[in-house]
Structures are given as structure tokens and as C-alpha cells.
C-alpha positions as CSV (number, residue, x, y, z in Angstrom):
1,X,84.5,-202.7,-45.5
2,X,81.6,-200.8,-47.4
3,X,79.2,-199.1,-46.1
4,X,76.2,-201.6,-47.3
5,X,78.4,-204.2,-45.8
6,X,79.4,-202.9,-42.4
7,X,75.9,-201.5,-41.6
8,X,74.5,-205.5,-42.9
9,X,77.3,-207.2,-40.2
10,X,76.1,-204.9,-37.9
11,X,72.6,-205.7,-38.1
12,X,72.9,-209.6,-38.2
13,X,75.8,-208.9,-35.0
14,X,72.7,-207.3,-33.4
15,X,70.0,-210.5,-33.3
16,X,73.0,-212.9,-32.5
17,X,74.2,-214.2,-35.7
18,X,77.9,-215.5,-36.1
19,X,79.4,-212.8,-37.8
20,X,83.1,-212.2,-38.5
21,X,85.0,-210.0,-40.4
22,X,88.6,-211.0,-42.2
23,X,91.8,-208.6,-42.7
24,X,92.1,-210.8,-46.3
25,X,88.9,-209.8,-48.2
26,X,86.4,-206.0,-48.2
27,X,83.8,-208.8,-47.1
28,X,82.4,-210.1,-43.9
29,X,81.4,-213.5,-43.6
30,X,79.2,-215.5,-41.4
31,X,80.2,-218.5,-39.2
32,X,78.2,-221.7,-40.0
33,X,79.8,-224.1,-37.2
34,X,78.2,-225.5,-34.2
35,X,75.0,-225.5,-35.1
36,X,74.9,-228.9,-37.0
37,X,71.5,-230.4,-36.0
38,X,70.2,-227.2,-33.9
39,X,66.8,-226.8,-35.5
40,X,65.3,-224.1,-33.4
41,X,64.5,-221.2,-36.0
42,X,65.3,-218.6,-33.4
43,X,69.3,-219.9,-33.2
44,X,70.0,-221.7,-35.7
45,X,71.7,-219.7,-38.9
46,X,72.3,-221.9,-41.7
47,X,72.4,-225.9,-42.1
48,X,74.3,-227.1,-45.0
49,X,73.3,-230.8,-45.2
50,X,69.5,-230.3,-43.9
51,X,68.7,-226.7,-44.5
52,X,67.1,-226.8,-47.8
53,X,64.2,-229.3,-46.3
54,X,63.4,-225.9,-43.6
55,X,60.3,-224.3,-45.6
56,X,61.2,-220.5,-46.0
57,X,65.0,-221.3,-45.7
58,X,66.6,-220.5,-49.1
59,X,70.0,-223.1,-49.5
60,X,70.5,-223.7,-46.0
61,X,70.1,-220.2,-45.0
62,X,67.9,-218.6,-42.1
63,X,65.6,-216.0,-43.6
64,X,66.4,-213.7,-41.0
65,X,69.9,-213.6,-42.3
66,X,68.7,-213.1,-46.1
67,X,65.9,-210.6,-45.4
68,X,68.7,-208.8,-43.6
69,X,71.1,-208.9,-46.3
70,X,68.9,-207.9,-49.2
71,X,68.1,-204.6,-47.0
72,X,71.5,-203.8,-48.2
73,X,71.7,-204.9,-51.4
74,X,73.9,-208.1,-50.3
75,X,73.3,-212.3,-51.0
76,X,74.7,-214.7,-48.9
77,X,76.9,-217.7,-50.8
78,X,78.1,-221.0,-49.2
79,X,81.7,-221.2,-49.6
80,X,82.3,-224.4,-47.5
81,X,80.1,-226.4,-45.0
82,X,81.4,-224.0,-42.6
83,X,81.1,-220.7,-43.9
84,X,79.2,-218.2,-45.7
85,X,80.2,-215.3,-47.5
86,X,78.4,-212.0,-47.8
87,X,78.7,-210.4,-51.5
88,X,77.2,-207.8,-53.3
């Protein structure tokens, strides 16, 4: 994994959030399942279906997870309801 990338998945691993790295991609991504419904700020990550109605929340996605991310240069990406990928 990259540097920009490693120290971002360590960050967001630090405040709680559902990270997960894969042996298939240089990526890490982050684990949108379970939290369906869950609309405290301070545990729920991202919301597929009902996220983009959170003010601040950009596609679904908890700003503490994209404020994180752009401190490294890195955008998050749905790739299913599920999941989200971290890229460059």
C-alpha cells in the first residue's frame, strides 16, 4: 500500500471507521455494512440509499471519512451498496 494510503487507513482505523485492506488491489477500502439506518453522526460512516439527504455528507459519505482522506490526497468512490473504495 502507499504511503498516502496506509497513513489515511490508519487514521480513519484510529476514530473507528470500518477499514479493510485487500491482498487483490494497492488500495484499502472501507466497509459500508451494518450501518443501514444508524443515523448517529458520531458511528455511522456512509449510507447509500439515505446519505445524500445528511447535510454536510457528500454521496452518502461521513465527512469525517472525506476530510480524512483529502489530508492525503485520496477520494472515496462507492463501488457497491456495501463498499467503498479509497483512490487517489
Amino acid at each position: 500500500m502507499k504511503r498516502n494510503h496506509r497513513l489515511a487507513f490508519n487514521a480513519l482505523k484510529k476514530i473507528g471507521c470500518p477499514v479493510y485492506e485487500r491482498s487483490d488491489i494497492e488500495n484499502f477500502q472501507i466497509s459500508a455494512e451494518g450501518i443501514y439506518g444508524d443515523y448517529d453522526r458520531d458511528t455511522c460512516w456512509a449510507d447509500y440509499y439515505d446519505g445524500r439527504n445528511i447535510p454536510d455528507w457528500e454521496f452518502g459519505i461521513n465527512p469525517l471519512i472525506t476530510n480524512t482522506l483529502r489530508k492525503y490526497g485520496l477520494h472515496a468512490e462507492w463501488i457497491n451498496a456495501g463498499e467503498i473504495g479509497v483512490y487517489d
